[in-house]
C-alpha positions as CSV (number, residue, x, y, z in Angstrom):
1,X,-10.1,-44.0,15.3
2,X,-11.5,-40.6,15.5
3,X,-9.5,-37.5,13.5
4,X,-9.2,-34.3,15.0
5,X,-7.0,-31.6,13.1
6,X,-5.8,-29.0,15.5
7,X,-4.5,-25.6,14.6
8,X,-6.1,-25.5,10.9
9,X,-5.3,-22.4,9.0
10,X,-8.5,-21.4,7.4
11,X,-8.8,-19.8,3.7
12,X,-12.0,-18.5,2.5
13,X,-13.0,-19.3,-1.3
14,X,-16.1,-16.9,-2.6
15,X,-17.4,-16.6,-6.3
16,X,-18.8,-13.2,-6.6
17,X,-21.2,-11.8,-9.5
18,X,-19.3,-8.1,-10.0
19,X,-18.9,-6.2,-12.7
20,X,-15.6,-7.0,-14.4
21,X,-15.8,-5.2,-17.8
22,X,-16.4,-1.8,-15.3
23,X,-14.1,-3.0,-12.3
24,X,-11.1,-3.2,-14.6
25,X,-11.8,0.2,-16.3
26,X,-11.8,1.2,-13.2
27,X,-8.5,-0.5,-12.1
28,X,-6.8,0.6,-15.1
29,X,-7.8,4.6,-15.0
30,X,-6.5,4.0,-11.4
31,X,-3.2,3.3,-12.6
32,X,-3.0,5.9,-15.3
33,X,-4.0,8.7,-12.2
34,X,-1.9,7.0,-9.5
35,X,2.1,6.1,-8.9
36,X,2.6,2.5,-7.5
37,X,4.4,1.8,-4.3
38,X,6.7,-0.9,-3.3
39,X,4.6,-3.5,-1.1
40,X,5.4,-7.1,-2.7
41,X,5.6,-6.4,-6.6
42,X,8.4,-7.0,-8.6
43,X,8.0,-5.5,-12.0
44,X,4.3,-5.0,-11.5
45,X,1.8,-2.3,-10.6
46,X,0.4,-1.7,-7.0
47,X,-1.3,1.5,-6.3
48,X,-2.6,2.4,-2.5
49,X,-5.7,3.1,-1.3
50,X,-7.9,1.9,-4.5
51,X,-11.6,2.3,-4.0
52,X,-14.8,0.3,-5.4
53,X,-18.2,0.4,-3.0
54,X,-19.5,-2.3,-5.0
55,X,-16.3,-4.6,-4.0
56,X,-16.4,-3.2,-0.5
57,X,-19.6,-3.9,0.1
58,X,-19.1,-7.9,-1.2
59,X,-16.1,-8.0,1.1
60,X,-18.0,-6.7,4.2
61,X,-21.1,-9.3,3.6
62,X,-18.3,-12.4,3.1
63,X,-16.5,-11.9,6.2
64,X,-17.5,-15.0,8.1
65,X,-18.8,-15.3,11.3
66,X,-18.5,-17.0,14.4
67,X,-21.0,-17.9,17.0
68,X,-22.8,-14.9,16.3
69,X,-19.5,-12.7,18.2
70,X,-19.8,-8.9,17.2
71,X,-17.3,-7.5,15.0
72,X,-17.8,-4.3,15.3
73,X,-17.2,-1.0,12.9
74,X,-15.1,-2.9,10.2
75,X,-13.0,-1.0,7.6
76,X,-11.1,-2.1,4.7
77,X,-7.8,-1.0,2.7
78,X,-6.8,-1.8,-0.8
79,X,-4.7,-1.6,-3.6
80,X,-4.8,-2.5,-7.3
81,X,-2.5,-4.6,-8.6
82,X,-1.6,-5.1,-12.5
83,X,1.6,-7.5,-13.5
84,X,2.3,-7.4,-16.9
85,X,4.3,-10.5,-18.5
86,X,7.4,-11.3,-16.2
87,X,5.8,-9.2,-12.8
88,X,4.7,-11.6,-9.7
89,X,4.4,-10.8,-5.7
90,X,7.2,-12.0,-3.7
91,X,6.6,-14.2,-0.4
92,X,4.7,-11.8,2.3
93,X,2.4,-11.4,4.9
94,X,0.2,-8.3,5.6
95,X,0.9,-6.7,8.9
96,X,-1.9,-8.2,11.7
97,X,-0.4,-5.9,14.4
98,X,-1.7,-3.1,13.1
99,X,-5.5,-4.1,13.2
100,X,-5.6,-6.0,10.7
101,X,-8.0,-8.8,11.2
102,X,-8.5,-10.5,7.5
103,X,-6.3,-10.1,4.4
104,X,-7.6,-11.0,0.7
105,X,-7.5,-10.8,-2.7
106,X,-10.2,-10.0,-5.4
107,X,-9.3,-11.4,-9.0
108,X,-10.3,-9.0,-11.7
109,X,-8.4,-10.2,-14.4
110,X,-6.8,-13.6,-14.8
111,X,-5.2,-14.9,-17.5
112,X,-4.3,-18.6,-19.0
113,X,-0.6,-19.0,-17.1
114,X,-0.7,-15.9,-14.9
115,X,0.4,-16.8,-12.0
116,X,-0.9,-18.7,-8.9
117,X,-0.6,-17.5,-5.6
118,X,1.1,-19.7,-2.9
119,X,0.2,-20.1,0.8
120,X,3.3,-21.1,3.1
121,X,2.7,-23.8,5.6
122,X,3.1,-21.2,9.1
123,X,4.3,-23.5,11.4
124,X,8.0,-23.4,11.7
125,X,10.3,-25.1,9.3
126,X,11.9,-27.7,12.2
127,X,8.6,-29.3,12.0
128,X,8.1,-29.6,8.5
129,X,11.2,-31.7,7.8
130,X,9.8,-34.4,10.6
131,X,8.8,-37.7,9.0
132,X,5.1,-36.9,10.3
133,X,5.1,-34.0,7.4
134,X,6.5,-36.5,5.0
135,X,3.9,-39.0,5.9
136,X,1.0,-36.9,6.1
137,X,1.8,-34.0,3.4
138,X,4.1,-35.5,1.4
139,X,6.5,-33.2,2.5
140,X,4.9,-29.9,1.2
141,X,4.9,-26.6,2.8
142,X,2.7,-24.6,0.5
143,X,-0.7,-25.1,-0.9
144,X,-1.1,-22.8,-3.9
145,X,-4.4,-21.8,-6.3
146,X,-5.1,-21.3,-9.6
147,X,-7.2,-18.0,-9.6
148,X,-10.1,-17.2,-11.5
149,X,-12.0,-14.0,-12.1
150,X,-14.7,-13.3,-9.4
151,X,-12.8,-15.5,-7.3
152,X,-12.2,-13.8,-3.6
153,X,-9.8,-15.2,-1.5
154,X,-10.0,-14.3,3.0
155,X,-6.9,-15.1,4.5
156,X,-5.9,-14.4,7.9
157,X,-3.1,-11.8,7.5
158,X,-0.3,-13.3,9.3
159,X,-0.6,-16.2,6.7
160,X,2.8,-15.8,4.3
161,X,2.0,-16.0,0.3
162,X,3.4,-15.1,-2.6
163,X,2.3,-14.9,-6.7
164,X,4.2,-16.1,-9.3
165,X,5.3,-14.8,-12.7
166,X,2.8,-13.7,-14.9
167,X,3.8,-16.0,-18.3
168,X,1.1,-14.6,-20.3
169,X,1.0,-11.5,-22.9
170,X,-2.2,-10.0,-20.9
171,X,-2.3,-8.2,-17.5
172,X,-2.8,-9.9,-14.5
173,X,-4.9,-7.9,-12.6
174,X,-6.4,-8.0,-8.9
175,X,-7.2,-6.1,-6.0
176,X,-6.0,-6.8,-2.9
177,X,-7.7,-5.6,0.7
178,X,-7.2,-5.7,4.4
179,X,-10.2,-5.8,7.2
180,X,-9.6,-3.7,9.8
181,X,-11.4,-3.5,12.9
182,X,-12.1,-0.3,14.6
């Protein structure tokens, strides 16, 4: 019998080689300089429109391509995000009808029982309680991952997710990004 999995949402795993030691001097001089904003942190840190060329320029050479199809100009959007002991992300999604065309996360700081972040199963939840789920997933409707530091997560951005408590004494830190195409 031959397998063919239709409709796969795809996530994008990358190891990078950056800088941490300067990235999270960076993120945290960022924070002392800048108020956060409300986008999906509870107790944490998130502050807008963070910028690192270095990390930029590792995002823009890890967005995966297709059959050789043109992107065009791409830009990308990010914020910092700290969480402290007790802080996590509630369940979101980043906003694909306003050009977004990838959503990720860089971790800069991760550690021992931070937090994972949880991907939600998309398709609607009738279908998820149907004894094919059971069979095949067990039932499950989220996949989550244990970050690391230098690990970079692409997502598409319509792709619901969410982080949870940070149980450790340490910051949690990470910066999250949108592609946008222009």
């Amino acid at each position: 019998m031959i397998r063919q999995d239709l409709f796969v949402t795809t996530l994008y795993m990358k190891m990078c080689k950056i800088d941490l030691v300067e990235l999270e001097k960076k993120c945290l001089e960022y924070y002392k300089d800048n108020e956060s904003v409300y986008k999906s942190n509870i107790g944490g840190y998130q502050g807008n429109n963070f910028c690192d060329e270095t990390l930029f320029h590792e995002i823009a050479q890890s967005i995966p391509t297709v059959n050789d199809k043109f992107l065009g100009n791409i830009s990308i959007e990010s914020w910092v995000n700290i969480n402290g002991k007790g802080s996590y992300n509630e369940r979101h999604h980043h906003d694909p009808i306003a050009g977004t065309f990838m959503s990720g996360v860089f971790y800069v700081k991760v550690p021992q029982n931070s937090g994972k972040i949880i991907f939600y199963d998309p398709r609607p939840s009738i279908m998820l309680k149907t004894k094919d789920m059971m069979y095949y997933n067990n039932g499950y409707t989220y996949h989550y991952y244990d970050p690391s530091e230098n690990l970079m997560l692409l997502f598409p951005p319509w792709l619901e997710h969410s982080v949870e408590k940070n149980e450790s004494e340490e910051n949690r830190i990470s910066i999250a990004f949108n592609i946008l195409l222009n």
